[in-house]
GUKETI-210025 format. One record per residue (C-alpha): x, y, z. Coordinates in steps of 0.1 Angstrom, whole numbers, padded with zeros to 4 digits, always signed. Each point is the difference from the previous one (the first is absolute). Layout:
<sites>
XYZ
...
</sites>
This chain:
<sites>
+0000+0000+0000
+0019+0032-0006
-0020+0035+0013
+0009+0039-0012
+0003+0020+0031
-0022+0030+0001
+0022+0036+0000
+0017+0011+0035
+0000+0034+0013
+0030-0010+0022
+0031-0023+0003
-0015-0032+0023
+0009-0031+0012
-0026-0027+0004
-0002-0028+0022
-0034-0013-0009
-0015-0014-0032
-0038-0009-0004
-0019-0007-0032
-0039-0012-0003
-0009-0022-0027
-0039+0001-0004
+0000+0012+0033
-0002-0035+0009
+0037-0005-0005
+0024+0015+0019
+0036-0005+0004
+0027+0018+0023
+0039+0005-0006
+0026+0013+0027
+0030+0017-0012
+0014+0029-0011
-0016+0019-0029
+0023+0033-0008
-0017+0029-0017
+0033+0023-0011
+0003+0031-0019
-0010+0007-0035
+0034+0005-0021
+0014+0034-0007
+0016+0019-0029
+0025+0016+0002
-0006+0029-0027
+0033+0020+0011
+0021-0029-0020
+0012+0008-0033
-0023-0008-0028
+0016-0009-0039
-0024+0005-0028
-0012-0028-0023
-0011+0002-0034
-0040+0007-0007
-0006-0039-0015
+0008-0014+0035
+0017-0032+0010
+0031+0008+0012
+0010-0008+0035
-0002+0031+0026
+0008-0008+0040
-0025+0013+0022
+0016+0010+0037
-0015+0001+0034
-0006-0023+0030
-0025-0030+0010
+0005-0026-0032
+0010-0024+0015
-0038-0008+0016
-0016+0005-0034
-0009-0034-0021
-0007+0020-0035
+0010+0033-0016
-0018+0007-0030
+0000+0034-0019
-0031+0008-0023
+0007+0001-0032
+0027-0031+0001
-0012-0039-0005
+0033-0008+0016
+0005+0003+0040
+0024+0014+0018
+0031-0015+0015
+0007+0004+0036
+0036+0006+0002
+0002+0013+0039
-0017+0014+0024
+0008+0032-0012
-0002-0007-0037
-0025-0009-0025
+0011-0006-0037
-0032+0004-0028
-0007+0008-0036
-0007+0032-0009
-0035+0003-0011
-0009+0022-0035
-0002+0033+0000
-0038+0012-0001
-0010+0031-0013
-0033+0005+0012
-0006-0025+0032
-0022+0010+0029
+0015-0025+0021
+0031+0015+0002
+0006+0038+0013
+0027+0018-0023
+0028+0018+0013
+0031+0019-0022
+0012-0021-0022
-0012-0030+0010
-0034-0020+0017
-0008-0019+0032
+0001-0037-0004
-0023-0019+0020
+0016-0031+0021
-0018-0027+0017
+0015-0017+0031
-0024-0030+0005
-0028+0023+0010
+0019+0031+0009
+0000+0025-0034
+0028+0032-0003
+0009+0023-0021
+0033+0003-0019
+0014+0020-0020
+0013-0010-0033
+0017+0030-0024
+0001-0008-0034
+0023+0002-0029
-0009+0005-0041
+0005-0037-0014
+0032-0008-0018
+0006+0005-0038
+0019-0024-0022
+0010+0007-0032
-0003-0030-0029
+0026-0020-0015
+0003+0012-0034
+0024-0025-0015
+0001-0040+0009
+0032-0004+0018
+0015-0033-0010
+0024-0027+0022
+0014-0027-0006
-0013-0032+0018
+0020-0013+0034
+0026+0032-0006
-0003+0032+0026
-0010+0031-0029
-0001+0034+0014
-0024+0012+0025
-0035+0014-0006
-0004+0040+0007
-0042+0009+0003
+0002+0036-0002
-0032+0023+0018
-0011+0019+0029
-0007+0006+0033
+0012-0034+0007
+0008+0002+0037
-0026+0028+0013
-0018-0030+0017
+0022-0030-0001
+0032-0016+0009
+0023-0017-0027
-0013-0035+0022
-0038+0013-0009
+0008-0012-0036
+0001-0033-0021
+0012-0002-0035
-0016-0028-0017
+0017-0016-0033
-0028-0022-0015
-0017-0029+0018
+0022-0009+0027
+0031+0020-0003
+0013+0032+0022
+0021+0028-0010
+0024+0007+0028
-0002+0038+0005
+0039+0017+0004
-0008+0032+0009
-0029+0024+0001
-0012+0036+0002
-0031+0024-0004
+0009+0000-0039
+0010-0037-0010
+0002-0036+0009
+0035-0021-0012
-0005-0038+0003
+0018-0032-0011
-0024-0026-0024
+0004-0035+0011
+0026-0018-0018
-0023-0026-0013
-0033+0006-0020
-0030-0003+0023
-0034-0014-0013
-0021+0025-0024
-0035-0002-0008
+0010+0021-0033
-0007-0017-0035
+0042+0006-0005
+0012-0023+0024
+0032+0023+0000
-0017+0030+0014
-0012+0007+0037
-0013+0028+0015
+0012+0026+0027
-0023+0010+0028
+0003+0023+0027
-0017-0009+0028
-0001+0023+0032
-0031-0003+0026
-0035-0005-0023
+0021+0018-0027
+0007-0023-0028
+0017+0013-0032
+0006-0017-0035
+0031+0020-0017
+0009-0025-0028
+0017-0024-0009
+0037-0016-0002
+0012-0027-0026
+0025-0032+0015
+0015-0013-0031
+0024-0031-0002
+0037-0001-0012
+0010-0016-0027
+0025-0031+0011
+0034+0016-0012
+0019-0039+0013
-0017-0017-0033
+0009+0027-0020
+0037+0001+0009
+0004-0038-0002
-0014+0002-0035
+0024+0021-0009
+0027-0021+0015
-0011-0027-0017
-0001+0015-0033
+0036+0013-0003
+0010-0033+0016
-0009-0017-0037
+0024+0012-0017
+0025-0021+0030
+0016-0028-0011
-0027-0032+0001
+0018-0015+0029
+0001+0023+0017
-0037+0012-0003
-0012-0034+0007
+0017-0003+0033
-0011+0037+0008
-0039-0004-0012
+0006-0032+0028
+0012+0015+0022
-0025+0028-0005
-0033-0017+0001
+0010-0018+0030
+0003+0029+0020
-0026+0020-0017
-0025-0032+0013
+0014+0013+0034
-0003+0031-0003
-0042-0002-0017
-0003-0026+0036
+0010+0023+0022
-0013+0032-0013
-0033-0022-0001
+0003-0008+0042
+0008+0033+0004
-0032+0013-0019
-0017-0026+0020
+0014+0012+0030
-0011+0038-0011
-0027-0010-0007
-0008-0016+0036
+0015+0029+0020
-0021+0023-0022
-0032-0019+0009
+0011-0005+0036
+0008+0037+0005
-0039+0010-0016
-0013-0025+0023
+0014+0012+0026
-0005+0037-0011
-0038-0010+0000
+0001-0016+0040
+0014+0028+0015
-0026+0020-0015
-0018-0013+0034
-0002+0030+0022
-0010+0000+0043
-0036+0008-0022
+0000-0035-0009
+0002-0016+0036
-0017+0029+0023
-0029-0016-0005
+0015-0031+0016
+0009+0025+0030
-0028+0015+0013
-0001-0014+0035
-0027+0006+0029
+0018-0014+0025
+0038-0008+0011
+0002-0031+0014
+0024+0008+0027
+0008-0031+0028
-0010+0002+0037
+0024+0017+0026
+0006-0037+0011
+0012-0009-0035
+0018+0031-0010
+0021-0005+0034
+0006-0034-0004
+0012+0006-0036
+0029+0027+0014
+0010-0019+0025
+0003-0040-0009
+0002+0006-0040
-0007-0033-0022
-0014-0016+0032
-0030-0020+0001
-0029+0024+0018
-0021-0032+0003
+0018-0020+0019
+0025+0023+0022
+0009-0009+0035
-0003+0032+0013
-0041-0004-0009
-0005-0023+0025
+0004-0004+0034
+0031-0020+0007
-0006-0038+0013
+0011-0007+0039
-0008-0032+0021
-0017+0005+0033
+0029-0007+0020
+0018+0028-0013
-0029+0023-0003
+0005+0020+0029
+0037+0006-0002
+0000+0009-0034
-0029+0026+0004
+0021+0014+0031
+0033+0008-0020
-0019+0011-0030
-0021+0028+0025
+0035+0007+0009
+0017+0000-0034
-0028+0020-0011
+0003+0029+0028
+0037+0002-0014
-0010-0001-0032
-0017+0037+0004
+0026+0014+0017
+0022+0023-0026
+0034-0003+0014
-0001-0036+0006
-0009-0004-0037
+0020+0027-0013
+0034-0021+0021
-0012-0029-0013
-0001+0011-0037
+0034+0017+0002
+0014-0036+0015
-0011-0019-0027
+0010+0023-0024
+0035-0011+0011
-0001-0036-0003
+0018-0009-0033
-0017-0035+0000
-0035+0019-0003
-0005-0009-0040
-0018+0034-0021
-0034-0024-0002
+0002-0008+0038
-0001+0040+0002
-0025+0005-0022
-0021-0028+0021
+0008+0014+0037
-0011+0036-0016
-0031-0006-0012
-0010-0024+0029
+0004+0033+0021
-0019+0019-0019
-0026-0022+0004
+0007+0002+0035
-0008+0038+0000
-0033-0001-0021
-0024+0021+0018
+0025+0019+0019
+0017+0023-0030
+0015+0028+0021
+0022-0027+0017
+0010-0012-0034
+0007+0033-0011
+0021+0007+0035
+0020-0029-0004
+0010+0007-0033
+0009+0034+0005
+0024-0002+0025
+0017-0029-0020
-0001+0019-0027
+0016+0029+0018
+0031-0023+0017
+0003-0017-0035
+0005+0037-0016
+0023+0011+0030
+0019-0032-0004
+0013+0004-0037
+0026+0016-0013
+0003+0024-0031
+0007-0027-0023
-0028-0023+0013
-0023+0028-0002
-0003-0005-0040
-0012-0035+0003
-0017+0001+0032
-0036-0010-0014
+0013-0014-0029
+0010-0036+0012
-0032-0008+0015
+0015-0026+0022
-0005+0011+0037
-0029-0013+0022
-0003+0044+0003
-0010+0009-0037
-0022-0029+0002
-0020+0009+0023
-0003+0039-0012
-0011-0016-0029
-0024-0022+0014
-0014+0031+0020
-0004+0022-0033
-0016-0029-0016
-0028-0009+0026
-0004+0043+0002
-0010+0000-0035
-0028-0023-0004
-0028+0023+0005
+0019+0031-0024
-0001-0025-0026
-0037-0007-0001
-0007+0035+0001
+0031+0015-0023
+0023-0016-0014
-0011-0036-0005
-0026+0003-0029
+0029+0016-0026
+0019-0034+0006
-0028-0019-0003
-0007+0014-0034
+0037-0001-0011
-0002-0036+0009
-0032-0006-0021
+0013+0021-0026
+0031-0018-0005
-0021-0036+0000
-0022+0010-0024
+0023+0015-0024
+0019-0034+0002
-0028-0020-0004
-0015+0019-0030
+0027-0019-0023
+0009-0034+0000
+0016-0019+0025
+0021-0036+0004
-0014-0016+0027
+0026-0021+0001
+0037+0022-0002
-0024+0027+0011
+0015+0024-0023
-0021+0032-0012
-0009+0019-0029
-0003+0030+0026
+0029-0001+0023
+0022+0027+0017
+0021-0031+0005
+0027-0011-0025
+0000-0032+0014
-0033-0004-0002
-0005+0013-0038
-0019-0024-0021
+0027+0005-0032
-0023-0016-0030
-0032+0007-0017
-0027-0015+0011
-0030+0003-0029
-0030+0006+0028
-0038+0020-0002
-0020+0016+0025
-0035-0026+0008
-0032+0012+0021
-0012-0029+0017
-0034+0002+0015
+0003-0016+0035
-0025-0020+0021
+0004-0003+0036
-0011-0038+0012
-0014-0006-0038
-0035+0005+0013
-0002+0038-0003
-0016+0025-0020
+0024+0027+0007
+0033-0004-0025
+0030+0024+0009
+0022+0008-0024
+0038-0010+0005
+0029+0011-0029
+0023-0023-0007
+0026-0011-0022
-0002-0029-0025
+0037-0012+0011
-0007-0004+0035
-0001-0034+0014
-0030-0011+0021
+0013+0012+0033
+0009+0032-0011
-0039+0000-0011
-0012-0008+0032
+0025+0023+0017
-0013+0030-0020
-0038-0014+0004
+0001+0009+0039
+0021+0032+0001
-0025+0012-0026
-0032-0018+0023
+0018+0011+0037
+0012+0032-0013
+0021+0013+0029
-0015-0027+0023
+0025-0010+0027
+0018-0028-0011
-0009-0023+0030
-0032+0003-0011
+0007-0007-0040
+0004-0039-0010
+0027-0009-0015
+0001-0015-0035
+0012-0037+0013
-0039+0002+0016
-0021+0004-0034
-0004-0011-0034
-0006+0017-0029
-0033-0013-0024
-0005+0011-0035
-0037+0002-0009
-0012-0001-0036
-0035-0011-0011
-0028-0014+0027
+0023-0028+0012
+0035+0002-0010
+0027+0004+0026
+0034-0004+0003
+0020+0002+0026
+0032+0017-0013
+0034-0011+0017
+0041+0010-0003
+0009-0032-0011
-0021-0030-0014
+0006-0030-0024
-0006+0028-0030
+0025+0023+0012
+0028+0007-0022
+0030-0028+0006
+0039+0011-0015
+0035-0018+0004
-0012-0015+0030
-0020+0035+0014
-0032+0008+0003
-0014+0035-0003
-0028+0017+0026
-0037+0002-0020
-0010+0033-0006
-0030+0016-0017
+0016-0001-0032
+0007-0039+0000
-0039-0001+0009
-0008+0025-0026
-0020+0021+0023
-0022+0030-0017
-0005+0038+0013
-0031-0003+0017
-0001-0033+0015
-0018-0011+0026
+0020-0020+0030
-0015-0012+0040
+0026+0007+0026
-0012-0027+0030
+0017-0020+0025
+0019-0027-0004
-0024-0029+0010
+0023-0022+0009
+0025-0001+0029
+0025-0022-0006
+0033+0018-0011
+0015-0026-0022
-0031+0000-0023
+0006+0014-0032
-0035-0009-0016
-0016+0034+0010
-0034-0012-0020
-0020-0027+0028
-0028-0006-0022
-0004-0032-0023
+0025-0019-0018
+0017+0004-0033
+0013-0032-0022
+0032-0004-0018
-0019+0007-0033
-0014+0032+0008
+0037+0010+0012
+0013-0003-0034
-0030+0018-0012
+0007+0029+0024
+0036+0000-0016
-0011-0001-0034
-0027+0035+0011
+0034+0014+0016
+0016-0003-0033
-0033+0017-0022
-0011+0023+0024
-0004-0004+0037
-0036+0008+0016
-0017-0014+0028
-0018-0033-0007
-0038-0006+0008
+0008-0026+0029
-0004+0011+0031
+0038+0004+0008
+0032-0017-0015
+0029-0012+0018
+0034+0009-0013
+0020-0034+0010
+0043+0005+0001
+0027-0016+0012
+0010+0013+0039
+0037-0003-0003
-0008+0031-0026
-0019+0015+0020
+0020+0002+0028
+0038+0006-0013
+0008+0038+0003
+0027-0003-0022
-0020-0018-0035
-0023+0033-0005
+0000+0029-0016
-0022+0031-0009
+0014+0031-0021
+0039+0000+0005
+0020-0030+0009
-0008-0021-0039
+0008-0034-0001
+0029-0004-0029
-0025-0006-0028
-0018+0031+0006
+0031+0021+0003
+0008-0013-0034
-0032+0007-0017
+0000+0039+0015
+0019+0029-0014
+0032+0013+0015
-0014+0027+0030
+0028+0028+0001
-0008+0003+0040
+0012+0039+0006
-0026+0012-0023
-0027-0009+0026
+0018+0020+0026
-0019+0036-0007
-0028-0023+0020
+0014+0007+0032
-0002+0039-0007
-0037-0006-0012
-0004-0013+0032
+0014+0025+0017
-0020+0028-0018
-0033-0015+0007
+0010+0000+0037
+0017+0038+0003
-0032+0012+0018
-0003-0029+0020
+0037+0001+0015
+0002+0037+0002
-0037+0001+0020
+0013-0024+0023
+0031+0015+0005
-0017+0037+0001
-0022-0015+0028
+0033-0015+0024
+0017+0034-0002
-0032+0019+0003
+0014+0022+0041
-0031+0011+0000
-0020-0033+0011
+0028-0016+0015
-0009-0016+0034
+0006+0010+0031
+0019-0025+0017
+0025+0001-0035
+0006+0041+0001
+0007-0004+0040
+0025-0031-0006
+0017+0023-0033
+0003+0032+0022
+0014-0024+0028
+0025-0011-0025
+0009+0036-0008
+0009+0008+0032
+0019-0026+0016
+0022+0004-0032
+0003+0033+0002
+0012-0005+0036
+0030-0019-0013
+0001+0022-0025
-0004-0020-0033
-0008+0018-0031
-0029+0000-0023
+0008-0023-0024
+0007-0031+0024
-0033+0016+0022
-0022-0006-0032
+0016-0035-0005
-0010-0009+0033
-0037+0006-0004
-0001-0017-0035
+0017-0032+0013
-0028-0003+0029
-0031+0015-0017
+0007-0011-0038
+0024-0028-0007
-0013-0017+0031
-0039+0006+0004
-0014+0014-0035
+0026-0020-0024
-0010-0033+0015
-0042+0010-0005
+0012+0006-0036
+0012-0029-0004
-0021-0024+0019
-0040+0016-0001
-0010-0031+0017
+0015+0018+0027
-0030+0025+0005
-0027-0015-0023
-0018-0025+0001
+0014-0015-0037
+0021-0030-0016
+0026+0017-0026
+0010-0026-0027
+0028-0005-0009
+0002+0020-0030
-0007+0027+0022
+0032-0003+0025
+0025+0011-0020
-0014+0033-0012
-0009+0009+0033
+0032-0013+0011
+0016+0031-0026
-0022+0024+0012
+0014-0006+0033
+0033+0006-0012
-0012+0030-0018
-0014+0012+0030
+0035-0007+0022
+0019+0018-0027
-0021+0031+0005
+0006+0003+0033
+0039-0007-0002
+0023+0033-0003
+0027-0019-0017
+0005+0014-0038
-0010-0026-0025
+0018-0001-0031
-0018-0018-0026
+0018-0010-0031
-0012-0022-0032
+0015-0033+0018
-0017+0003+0026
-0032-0023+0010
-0035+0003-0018
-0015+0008+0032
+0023+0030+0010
-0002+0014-0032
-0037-0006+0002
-0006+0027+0027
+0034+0019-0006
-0018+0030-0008
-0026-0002+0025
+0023-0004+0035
+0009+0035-0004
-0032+0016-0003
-0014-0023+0031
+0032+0006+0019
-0010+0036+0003
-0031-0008+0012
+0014-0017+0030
+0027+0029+0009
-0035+0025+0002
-0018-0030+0019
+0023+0002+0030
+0003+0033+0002
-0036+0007+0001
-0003-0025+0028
-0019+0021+0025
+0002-0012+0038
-0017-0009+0027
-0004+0011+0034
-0001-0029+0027
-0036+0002+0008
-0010-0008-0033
+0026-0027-0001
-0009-0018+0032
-0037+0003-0012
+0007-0018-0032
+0015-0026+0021
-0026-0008+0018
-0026+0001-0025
+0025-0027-0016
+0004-0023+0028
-0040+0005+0004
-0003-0016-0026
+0025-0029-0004
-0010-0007+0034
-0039-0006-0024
+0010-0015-0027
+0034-0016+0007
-0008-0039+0011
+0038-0016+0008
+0008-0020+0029
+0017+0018+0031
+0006-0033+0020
+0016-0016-0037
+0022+0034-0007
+0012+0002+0036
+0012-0041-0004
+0016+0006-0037
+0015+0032+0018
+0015-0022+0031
+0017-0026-0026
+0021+0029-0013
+0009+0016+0033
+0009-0039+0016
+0028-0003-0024
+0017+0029+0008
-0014-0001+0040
+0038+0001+0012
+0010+0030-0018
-0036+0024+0003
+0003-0012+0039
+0041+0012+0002
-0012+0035-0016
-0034+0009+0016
+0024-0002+0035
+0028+0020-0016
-0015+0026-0014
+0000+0034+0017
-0046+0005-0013
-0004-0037+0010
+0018-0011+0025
-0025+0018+0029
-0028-0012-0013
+0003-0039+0004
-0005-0013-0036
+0022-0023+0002
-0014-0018+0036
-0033+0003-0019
+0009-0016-0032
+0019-0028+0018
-0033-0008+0019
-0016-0001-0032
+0025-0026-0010
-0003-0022+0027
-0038-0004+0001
+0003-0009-0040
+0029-0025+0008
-0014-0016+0027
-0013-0037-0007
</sites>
């Protein structure tokens, strides 16, 4: 059900949600329902002209995107892109001259802007359209040889554009580069190689201009072909060689027309080979056509399906640990005899265990022991922040006074790398703290940019084939992961039908090359559209049924005793090897049965050895569903079952790789920038949204300002200051949501995902490093993938901490409690089971935390050590 909220005199906050149905109906929802302010404008900002046809690209400034789901202009089909929360980018829409919708003003007119239901006024100043002068003669080149460039002569050519405004098209599918351009011409470089024509003279194409809804014809140009001068010259050769003495000329004309069979072979792999790069590079040309137009759709989310407190913690703290099954869930298992004691020392291990010196000694002594390995540190730290859930300013205590002797402790030259190492029990912790501070901010800020750069980078990837077995992409920012061959594929509609009983079909887009798990896989994000995963099935738990006709099914399967077989290999069934149509209709059920080892998905009658040769013989004419109720694919199981005998798009058997063309493997290497492209807004949104001082939390701007001025207090300088706060707040908290989502959301990234995300990470580390890059042409695809980009995000970050406003310690301590409030709610780990895992640690080291709680000037008056031993004993006793 999805209501329009009525207009709001005020900003609100609503608790309370109550809709009647029929007034028979009614249903109630808690939570929190924000009313916020309408964007504003800002009409102060600079405002370029565009010419009076409309369509090129103005920015419109101001505050309070960021809440809006559409921007639309009147006047303009296309919506507007939300690039920030302080930017909107649109179309211009035509100039009118006589509209009574729009209010004029100087020398230009109010355009009218809708933000969901909010309308505002804008003003748009407009330009007279460009004029282009004809081409009076039909310039000529020569075919696969660079000729001169193009000059288009005219006027007023950049009153209301930019040179990136405008697009010279050479015929059907070709692109004039444009060299240079001013207010009185345009000089651009014809493509090498004759595009397609739709002229009578094949030789002929035509040149149009093309900036915002102006399109303009100017004539035509002529590719001609060479004559071959190497026939020529040889018969030449040949005919003075005549007069040679016959000997001779016999041996030579041998010689000769062996080589010259050589030469007519090779020249005819290379055309071959021309003539494949040439079709490649237009096919290529074409895909990257695809625009972040072509998935938004795919995008638009109502919900971020973020993970619970309890699941966000557990992820920080015990990463690629089951959360199912983890000892510190459940209470930990004691026989009666031992109840008693155990409960005793565990009161009194607890009453230490609040108690911020004794924990802050304790810390610093294991810190010290060079047996302690960097995972049993990672382990002891995170069982104590568990320990100090609920009670945040502790946490925050303890950390800052260890933070403060660690600082104190180093010297100049350790100050550099001080939070770079990451290997102290110390950083951990601060990390851990940061973490567990952040969990509400990103629900309400920053979260829902990562989600969609997460989504946005899946979608992309998963709008162009993919091997499901190397797992190698058309889409990739991953070299590694590049899928570096054609793969021949078209985009199918298929109508789905949940359980096969219903009326209600939704449409899913797939691709004909995908294999039948992909199917399914893209069947339920299209059905759960940003469902949690836990609450998605997976596509081990259905099967997929091709209707056709009142009573023919089929139940479609990777691999079956039709699939294609190679050189001992057998290839994953797609929708191609079923020859499935646009527009077919397929049931998405259960699996009925339950038995894992069953590959006979189909549970219903029997099927004789004659009518499997007759299903082999449709497969070979045409495959369609058959008019028995369901068919069952019979194969052999040792198929089935070795990893190593299939194959999808990429890894060929030996006869297939002999039976395809040589793939020249570079040329598919502009993908990766493609990629990129698409994703620009995406990345830069997200990382607009991290660096964003102004809804930075509190309990982050206290701990940066802390970090200010305990290193200004032993005096370190900026640069190793600024270092500091990225290793804690960047490299160690936001770089690791990057690259894990499941961290926060509720989601299962495939593995096609991972490494993209992993790059962004990367990306995202880089920006925050001050260390000069220097990026030359041997360096990695993925570094000169972003090479240009680090800089411009880099001084984003230097303004980010500078802006960092602080906090006074009211707020602070307020934020803190509001924090532990609710960890003390949600959070559902074990005390009894942390305070045992926490004792194991502490009993291998008892000797040594004993000898320095009674040396230690803080400690040594307070008993720790008499306590701790008493702790001991009770646990030690039989």
């Amino acid at each position: 059900m999805m209501c329009r909220m009525e207009r709001s005199s005020s900003i609100l906050t609503l608790k309370y949600l109550k809709i009647i149905i029929d007034k028979n109906t009614v249903v109630r929802k808690s939570g929190t329902f924000m009313m916020v302010g309408n964007p504003k404008l800002d009409l102060n900002a600079e405002i370029p002209p565009v010419f009076k046809s409309g369509g090129s690209k103005i920015t419109i400034q101001g505050s309070g995107f960021s809440n809006v789901g559409e921007v639309a202009i009147e006047g303009v089909e296309k919506l507007c892109t939300i690039k920030s929360n302080e930017k909107v980018a649109c179309d211009a829409p035509p100039y009118v001259e006589s509209d009574f919708n729009r209010k004029k003003r100087a020398t230009g007119q109010y355009a009218n802007i809708h933000f969901d239901g909010y309308l505002a006024s804008y003003p748009v100043f407009y330009a007279e359209n460009p004029e282009f002068d004809k081409l009076t003669n039909v310039v000529e080149y020569e075919d696969g040889e660079e000729g001169a460039p193009i000059m288009i002569m005219g006027r007023n050519l950049l009153e209301g554009a930019h040179q990136s405004d405008y697009t010279v098209k050479i015929g059907l599918d070709g692109t004039c580069f444009i060299q240079q351009i001013s207010n009185w011409n345009i000089t651009c470089l014809p493509p090498k190689s004759k595009p397609r024509t739709n002229h009578s003279d094949e030789t002929i194409v035509f040149v149009v201009v093309e900036v915002g809804n102006i399109q303009d014809n100017l004539g035509n140009i002529r590719y001609i072909t060479a004559l071959p001068i190497l026939p020529i010259v040889i018969g030449v050769l040949g005919t003075a060689l005549l007069v040679s003495v016959a000997v001779v000329i016999t041996v030579v004309l041998a010689s000769k027309r062996k080589r010259k069979g050589a030469e007519k072979k090779f020249q005819m792999e290379l055309l071959v080979l021309e003539d494949k790069i040439r079709e490649t590079s237009r096919e290529e040309f074409a895909d990257a056509q695809m625009t972040i137009r072509d998935i938004k759709s795919d995008l638009v989310t109502s919900r971020v399906p973020y993970c619970n407190y309890q699941s966000y913690a557990f992820h920080q703290l015990f990463p690629n640990q089951d959360i199912s099954s983890h000892s510190l869930l459940f209470e930990p298992m004691v026989t009666d005899d031992n109840r008693r004691k155990v409960q005793k020392a565990m009161d009194m291990f607890d009453k230490l265990m609040t108690n911020k010196l004794f924990m802050k000694s304790l810390v610093q002594t294991l810190e010290s022991q060079n047996k302690l390995t960097p995972q049993d540190k990672a382990q002891f730290a995170s069982l104590l922040s568990v320990c100090l859930l609920g009670n945040m300013k502790l946490f925050y205590q303890l950390i800052d006074c260890l933070l403060i002797g660690m600082i104190k402790a180093a010297n100049k030259k350790q100050h550099k790398v001080l939070f770079r190492r990451f290997d102290t029990i110390t950083q951990r912790l601060t990390v851990n703290w940061l973490a567990l501070s952040l969990f509400d901010h990103l629900k309400k800020n920053g979260g829902m940019q990562l989600f969609m750069l997460y989504k946005a980078t899946q979608t992309v990837i998963e709008k162009a084939p993919i091997d499901a077995i190397t797992i190698l992409c058309k889409n990739t920012l991953a070299e590694e992961r590049l899928l570096k061959n054609r793969v021949e594929h078209e985009i199918l509609t298929l109508d789905i039908d949940l359980n096969g009983n219903s009326d209600q079909r939704i449409p899913v887009i797939v691709l004909d090359c995908d294999t039948i798990t992909q199917v399914k896989q893209k069947c339920c994000t299209a059905i759960y559209k940003n469902q949690p995963a836990s609450e998605i099935p997976t596509p081990d738990e259905l099967e997929l049924e091709w209707h056709a006709g009142k009573s023919g099914k089929l139940t479609l399967q990777d691999i079956d005793n039709i699939s294609d077989r190679s050189n001992g290999m057998i290839r994953l069934n797609t929708l191609k090897h079923y020859m499935v149509k646009n527009g077919s209709v397929m049931a998405l059920m259960y699996k009925e049965s339950s038995d894992p080892d069953d590959i006979y998905v189909n549970q219903g009658g029997t099927i004789a050895a004659d009518d499997i040769e007759d299903m082999e013989n449709q497969h070979v004419q045409g495959m369609v569903p058959t008019s028995t109720d369901h068919v069952k694919l019979l194969m052999p199981e040792t198929a089935a079952d070795n990893q190593d005998l299939k194959w999808h798009l990429s890894n060929l058997p030996d006869e297939e790789k002999s039976n395809k063309e040589h793939e020249i493997g570079e040329i598919f290497l502009n993908r990766l920038f493609h990629t990129k492209l698409i994703l620009r807004d995406y990345i830069e949104a997200c990382f607009e949204g991290i660096t964003d001082s102004q809804s930075l939390s509190i309990p982050v701007r206290y701990f940066l300002c802390m970090i200010d001025k305990q290193g200004k207090e032993v005096g370190v300088d900026g640069d190793i200051l600024q270092s500091w706060k990225s290793e804690c707040y960047a490299t160690r908290v936001w770089a690791s949501l990057i690259a894990k989502p499941q961290i926060l959301f509720d989601v299962n990234v495939p593995s096609h995902v991972e490494p993209c995300m992993d790059i962004l990470k990367q990306v995202f580390i880089d920006s925050f490093t001050q260390c000069p890059q220097h990026v030359t042409k041997d360096a990695s695809t993925q570094k000169l993938l972003f090479c240009k980009d680090i800089p411009e995000y880099r001084k984003n970050v230097n303004s980010f901490f500078i802006k960092v406003e602080a906090v006074n310690d009211q707020e602070f301590w307020k934020a803190m409690d509001e924090i532990s409030s609710e960890q003390t709610k949600e959070m559902k780990f074990s005390r009894q089971a942390t305070l045992h895992q926490l004792y194991k640690f502490i009993a291998k080291y008892k000797d040594e935390i004993i000898e320095d709680f009674q040396e230690k000037d803080e400690t040594k008056d307070l008993a720790f050590g008499n306590k701790l031993e008493e702790v001991i004993d009770l646990m030690e006793e039989p």
